[in-house]
Every structure is written in structure tokens, then in C-alpha cells.
Steps between C-alpha positions, in 0.01 A plus 500: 500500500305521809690434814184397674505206275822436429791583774852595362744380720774710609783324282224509177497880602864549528559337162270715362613819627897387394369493135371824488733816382322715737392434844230780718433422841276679689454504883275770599586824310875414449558334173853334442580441087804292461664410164509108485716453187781739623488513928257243628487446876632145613235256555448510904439925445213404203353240725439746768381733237205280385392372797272626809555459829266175475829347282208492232570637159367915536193580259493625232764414264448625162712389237472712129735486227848431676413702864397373780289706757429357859314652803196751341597894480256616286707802365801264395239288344301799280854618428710200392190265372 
């Protein structure tokens, strides 16, 4: 969808990152993979995860199959996509 058009809200984003089995977050060239179905972070430690400093929901977030990327890295992208 394009977030120009249509904003996701920060609790539509956390939902949607607590379904996924995988979860990438990239900030910069650090990348963070957590496994959601055996040790996901408690709710207050996503939300600061998928936001910006704005509070707004960070761009992009990618969801394929049952992983979830947020933030752009464009090697974790090319290697997990």
C-alpha cells in the first residue's frame, strides 16, 4: 500500500509486526532479527522499534510471506526478500 495515501497507525503497525514469525529492523547499518513466535519483545520495546522520533510509524515496512522488515537496509532487503 502506499503510505502517502494511506497512513498505518502505530497500533495497525504493531499488530502487524506481532503476526509475523520474523521481524528485521533496520536503523542505519545495524539490523536487529528477532524471532516473534518463540522470544518476541514486550509491546512498549516494539513500539519504540517502529516508530521515529516524530512518534510516526518509520518507513518502510515491508511485510512478505510471514516477515516483517522495517526501516530500509538495502543489503537485508536483497538478502532476505
Amino acid at each position: 500500500m502506499d503510505a502517502r495515501k494511506n497512513k498505518l497507525s502505530v497500533d495497525e503497525a504493531l499488530a502487524l509486526v506481532k503476526a509475523a514469525r520474523r521481524l528485521y529492523v533496520a536503523k542505519g547499518k545495524k539490523v536487529l532479527e528477532f524471532d516473534m513466535q518463540k522470544s518476541p519483545p514486550p509491546d512498549e520495546d516494539l513500539r519504540k522499534l517502529i516508530t521515529g522520533p516524530t512518534g510516526n510509524v518509520r518507513a518502510p515496512i515491508l511485510r512478505r510471506g510471514n516477515k516483517v522488515f522495517v526501516g530500509f537496509n538495502e543489503e537485508l532487503l536483497a538478502s532476505k526478500l
